[in-house]
C-alpha positions as a Python dict, from the first residue, in 0.01 Angstrom:
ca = {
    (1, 'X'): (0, 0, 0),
    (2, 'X'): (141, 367, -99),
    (3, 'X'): (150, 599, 136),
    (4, 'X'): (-157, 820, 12),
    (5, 'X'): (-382, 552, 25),
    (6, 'X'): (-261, 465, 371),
    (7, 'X'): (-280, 595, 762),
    (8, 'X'): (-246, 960, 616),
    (9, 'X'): (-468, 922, 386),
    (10, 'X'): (-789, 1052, 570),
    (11, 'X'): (-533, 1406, 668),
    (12, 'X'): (-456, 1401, 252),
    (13, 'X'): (-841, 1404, 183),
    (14, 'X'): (-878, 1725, 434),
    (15, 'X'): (-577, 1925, 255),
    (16, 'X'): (-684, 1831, -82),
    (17, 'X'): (-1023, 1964, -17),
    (18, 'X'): (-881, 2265, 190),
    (19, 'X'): (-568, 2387, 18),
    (20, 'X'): (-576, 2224, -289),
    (21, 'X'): (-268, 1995, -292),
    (22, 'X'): (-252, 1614, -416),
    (23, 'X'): (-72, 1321, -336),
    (24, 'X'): (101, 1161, -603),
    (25, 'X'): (201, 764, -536),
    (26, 'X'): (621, 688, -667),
    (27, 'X'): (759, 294, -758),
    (28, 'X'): (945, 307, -502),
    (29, 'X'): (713, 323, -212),
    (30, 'X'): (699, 706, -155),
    (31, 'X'): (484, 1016, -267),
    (32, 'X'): (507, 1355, -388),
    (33, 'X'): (297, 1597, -276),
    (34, 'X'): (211, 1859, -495),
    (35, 'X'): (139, 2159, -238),
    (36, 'X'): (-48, 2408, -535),
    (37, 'X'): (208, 2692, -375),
    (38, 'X'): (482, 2784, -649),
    (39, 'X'): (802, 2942, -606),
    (40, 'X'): (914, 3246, -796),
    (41, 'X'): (958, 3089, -1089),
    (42, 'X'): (592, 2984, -1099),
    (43, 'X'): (767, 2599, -1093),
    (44, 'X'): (547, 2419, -842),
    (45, 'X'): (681, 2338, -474),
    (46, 'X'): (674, 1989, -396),
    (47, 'X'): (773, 1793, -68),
    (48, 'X'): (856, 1416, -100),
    (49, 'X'): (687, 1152, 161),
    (50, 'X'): (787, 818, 325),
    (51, 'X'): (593, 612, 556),
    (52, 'X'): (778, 441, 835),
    (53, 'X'): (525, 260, 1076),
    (54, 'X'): (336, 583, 1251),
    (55, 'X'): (622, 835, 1154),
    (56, 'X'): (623, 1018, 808),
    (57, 'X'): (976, 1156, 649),
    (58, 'X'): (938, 1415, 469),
    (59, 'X'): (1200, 1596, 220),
    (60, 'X'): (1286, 1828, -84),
    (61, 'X'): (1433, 1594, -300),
    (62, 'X'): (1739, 1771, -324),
    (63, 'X'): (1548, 2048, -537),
    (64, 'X'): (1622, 2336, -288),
    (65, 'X'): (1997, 2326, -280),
    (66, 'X'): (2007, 2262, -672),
    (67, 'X'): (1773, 2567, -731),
    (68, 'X'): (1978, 2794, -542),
    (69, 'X'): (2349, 2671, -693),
    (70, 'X'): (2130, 2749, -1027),
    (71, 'X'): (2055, 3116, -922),
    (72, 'X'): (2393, 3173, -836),
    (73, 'X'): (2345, 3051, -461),
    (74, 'X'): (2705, 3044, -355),
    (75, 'X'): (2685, 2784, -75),
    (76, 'X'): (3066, 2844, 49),
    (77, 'X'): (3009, 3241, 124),
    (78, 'X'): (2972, 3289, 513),
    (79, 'X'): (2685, 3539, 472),
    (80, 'X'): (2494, 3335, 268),
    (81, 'X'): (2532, 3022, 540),
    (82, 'X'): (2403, 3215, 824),
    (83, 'X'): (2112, 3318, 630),
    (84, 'X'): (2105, 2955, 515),
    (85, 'X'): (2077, 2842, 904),
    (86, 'X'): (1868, 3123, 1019),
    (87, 'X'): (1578, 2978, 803),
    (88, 'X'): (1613, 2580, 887),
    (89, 'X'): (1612, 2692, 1206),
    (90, 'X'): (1325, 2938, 1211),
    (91, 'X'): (1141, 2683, 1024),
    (92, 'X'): (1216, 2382, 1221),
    (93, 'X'): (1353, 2172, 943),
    (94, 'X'): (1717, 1999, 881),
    (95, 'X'): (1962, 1948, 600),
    (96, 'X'): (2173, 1682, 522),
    (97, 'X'): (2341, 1537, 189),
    (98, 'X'): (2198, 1820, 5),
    (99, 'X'): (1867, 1731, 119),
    (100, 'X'): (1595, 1948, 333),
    (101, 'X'): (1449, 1729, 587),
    (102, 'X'): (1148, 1716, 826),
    (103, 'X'): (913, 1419, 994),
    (104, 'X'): (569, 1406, 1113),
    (105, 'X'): (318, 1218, 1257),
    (106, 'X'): (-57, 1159, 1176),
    (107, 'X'): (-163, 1401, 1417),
    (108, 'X'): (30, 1677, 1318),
    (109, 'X'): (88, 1595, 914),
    (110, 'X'): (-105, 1901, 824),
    (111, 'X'): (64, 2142, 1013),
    (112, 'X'): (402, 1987, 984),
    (113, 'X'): (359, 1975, 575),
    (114, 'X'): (246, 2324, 554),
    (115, 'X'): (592, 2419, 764),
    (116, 'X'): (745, 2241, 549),
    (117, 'X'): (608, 2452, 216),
    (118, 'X'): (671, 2742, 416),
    (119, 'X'): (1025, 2603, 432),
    (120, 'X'): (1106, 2538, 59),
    (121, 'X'): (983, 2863, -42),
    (122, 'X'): (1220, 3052, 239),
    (123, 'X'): (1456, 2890, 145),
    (124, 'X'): (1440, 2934, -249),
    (125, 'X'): (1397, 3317, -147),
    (126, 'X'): (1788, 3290, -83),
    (127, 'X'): (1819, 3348, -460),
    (128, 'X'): (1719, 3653, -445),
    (129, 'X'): (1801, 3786, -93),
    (130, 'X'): (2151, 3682, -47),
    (131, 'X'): (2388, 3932, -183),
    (132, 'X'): (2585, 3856, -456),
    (133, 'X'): (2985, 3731, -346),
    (134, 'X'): (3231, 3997, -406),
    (135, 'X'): (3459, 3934, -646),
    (136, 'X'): (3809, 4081, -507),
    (137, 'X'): (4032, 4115, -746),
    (138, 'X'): (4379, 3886, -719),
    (139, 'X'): (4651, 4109, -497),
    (140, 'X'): (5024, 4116, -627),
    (141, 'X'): (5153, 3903, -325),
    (142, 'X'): (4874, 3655, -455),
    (143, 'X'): (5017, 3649, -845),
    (144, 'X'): (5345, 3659, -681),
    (145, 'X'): (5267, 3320, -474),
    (146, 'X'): (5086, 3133, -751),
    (147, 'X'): (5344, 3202, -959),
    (148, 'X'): (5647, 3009, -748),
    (149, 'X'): (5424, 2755, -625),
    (150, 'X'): (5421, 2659, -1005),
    (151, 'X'): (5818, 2711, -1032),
    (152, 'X'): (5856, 2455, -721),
    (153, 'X'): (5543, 2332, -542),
    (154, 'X'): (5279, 2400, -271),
    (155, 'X'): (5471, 2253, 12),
    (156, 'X'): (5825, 2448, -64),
    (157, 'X'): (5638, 2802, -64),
    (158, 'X'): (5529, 2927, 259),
    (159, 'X'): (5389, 3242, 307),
    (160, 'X'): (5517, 3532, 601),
    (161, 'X'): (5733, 3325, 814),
    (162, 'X'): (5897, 3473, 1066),
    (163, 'X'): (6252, 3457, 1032),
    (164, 'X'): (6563, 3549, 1250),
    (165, 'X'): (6839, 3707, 1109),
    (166, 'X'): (7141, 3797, 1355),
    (167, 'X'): (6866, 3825, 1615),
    (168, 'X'): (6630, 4054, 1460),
    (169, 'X'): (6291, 3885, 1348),
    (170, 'X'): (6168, 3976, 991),
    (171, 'X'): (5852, 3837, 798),
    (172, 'X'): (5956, 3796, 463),
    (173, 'X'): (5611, 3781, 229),
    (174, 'X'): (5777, 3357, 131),
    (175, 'X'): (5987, 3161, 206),
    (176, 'X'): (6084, 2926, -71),
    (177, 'X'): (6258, 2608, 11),
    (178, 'X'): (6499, 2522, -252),
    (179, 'X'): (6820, 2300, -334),
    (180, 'X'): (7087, 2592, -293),
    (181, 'X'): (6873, 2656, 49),
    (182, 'X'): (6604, 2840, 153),
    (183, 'X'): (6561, 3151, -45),
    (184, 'X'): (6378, 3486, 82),
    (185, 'X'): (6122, 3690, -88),
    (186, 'X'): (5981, 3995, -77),
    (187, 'X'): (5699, 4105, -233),
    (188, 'X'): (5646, 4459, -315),
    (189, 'X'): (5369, 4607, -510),
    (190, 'X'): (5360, 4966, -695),
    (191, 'X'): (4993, 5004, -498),
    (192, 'X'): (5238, 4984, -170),
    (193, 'X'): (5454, 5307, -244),
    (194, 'X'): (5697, 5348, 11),
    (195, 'X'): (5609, 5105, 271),
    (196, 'X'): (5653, 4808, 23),
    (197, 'X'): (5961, 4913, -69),
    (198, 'X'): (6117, 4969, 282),
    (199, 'X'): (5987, 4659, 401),
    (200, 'X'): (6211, 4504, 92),
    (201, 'X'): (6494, 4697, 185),
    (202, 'X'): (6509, 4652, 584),
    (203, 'X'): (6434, 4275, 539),
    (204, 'X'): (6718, 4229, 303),
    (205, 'X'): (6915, 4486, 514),
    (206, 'X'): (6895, 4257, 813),
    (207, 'X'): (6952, 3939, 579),
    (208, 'X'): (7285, 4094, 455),
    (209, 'X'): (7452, 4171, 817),
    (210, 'X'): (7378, 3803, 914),
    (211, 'X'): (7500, 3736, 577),
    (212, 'X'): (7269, 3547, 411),
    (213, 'X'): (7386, 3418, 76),
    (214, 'X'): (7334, 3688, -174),
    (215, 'X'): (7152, 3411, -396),
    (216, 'X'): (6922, 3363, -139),
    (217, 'X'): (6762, 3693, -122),
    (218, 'X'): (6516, 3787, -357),
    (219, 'X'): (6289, 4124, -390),
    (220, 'X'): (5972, 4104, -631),
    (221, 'X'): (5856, 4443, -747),
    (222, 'X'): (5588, 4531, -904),
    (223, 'X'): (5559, 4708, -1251),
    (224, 'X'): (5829, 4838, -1431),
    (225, 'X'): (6194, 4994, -1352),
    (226, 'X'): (5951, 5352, -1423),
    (227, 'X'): (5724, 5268, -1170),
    (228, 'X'): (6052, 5290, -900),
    (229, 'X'): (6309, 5552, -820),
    (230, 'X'): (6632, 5407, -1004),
    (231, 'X'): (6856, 5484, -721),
    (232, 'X'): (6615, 5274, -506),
    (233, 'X'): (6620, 5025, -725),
    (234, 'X'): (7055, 5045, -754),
    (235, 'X'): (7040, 5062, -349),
    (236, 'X'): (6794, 4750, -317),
    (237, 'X'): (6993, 4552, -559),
    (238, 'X'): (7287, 4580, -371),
    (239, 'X'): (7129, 4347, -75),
    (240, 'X'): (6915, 4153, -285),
    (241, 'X'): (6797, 4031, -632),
    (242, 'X'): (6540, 4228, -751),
    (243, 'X'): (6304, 4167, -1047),
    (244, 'X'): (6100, 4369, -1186),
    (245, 'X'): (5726, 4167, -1242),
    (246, 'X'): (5659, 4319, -1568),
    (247, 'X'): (6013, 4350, -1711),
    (248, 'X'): (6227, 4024, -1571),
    (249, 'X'): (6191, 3828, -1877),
    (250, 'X'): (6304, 3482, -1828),
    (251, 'X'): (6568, 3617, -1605),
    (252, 'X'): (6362, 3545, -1263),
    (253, 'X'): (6253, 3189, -1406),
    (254, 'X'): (6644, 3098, -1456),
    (255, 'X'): (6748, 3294, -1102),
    (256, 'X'): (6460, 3067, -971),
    (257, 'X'): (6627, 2741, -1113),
    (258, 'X'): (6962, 2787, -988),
    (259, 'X'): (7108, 3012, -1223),
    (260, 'X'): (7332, 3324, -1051),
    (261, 'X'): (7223, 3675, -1184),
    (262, 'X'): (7539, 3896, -1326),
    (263, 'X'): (7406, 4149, -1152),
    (264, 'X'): (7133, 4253, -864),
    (265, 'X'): (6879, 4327, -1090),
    (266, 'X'): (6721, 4026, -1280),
    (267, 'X'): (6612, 4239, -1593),
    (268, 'X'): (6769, 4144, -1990),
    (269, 'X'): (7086, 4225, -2051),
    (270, 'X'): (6932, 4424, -2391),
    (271, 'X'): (6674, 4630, -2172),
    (272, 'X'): (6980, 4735, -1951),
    (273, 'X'): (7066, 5134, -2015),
}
């Protein structure tokens, strides 16, 4: 026996007359119950039912979660989850596996199903309620990161270590674990102005009186050698490598790989005045 022609069957009779909705037998055991409400879209909201001796389990399918993804939902954003568990809770109902989840009993089926409507349709309202994830856009130090985890790997880069150099502590923006040792850089972007730039220069500063291999130090700059003063630039390359992010060439790939710059600044030889 299906469930609408079972114990709830008498309740279904009373809502169907009432409200409208119908009860819609499945193969495998269950039934969908088409509640006549209809979400935003005008698609129809309907609530899936399983019998289970005097208990009833009710559930979404999986329709609610895959609605909202479709909108643009983004399920990962932290506003958008405590919105997300504002409403189960408000409404009494429970998510798992991508599912929205209630049960009821014969007594209180009507009331419980009509929660559950309620539920679905607050829910869906996410869509357009949630505001939209902010798309930031990708930072220098970010480019700067992604670019050696590619030139060695996720687990040699790590990012703002402390480090102790002749007792002094600096955070250099990576530390890059390589074979000739591990090799310091600074990230400095032309956004930063003069605070990116003296961070360079007093973490290399410190790096050169505990004398750190020169081959081991390593400034990133943003933008071209016009976007810096050039006697920062000749000052900064005398206690580190610096390349320029828009104007190394293949320099900073081959300084990278074990190759030794002829000089501080890891720019072609041809683009050198």
């Amino acid at each position: 026996m299906n469930v609408c022609e079972g114990p709830l069957s008498g309740v279904l009779r009373v809502i169907t007359a009432d409200l409208g909705w119908e009860c819609e037998p499945l193969p495998d055991g269950r039934a969908i119950i088409s509640t006549g409400r209809r979400y935003a879209d005008s698609e129809p909201v309907e609530i899936y039912m399983a019998a289970h001796a005097d208990m009833f389990d009710l559930s979404d399918g999986g329709e609610t979660l895959s609605r909202l993804h479709a909108g643009g939902y983004d399920a990962e954003d932290a506003v958008h989850q405590a919105m997300w568990r504002d409403l189960l809770h408000e409404y009494r109902v429970s998510f798992s596996d991508g599912v929205v989840t209630s049960t009821a009993t014969v007594q209180n089926a009507p009331h419980v199903l009509s929660r559950m409507a309620d539920a679905l349709l607050g829910l869906d309202a996410l869509r357009v309620l949630a505001p939209p994830v902010v798309k930031r856009p990708r930072t220098f130090a970010r480019a700067v990161e992604d670019y050696l985890r590619e030139q060695f790997s996720d687990e040699a880069v790590e990012a703002n270590r402390n480090v102790t150099f002749d007792g002094q502590t600096v955070r250099p923006s990576f530390t890059v674990t390589a074979k000739r040792g591990p090799i310091y850089v600074q990230a400095a972007a032309t956004t930063s102005g003069h605070q990116g730039y003296e961070h360079a220069f007093f973490t290399f500063s410190m790096a050169a009186q505990a004398e750190v291999p020169f081959e081991q130090r390593l400034a990133i700059l943003g933008g071209t050698r016009r976007s810096w003063t050039p006697s920062r630039l000749t000052v900064l390359a005398e206690r580190a490598n610096v390349a320029l992010w828009e104007e190394s060439g293949g320099e900073l790939d081959a300084f990278l790989s074990g190759v030794k710059s002829k000089s501080g600044l890891l720019i072609p030889q041809t683009t050198l005045p």
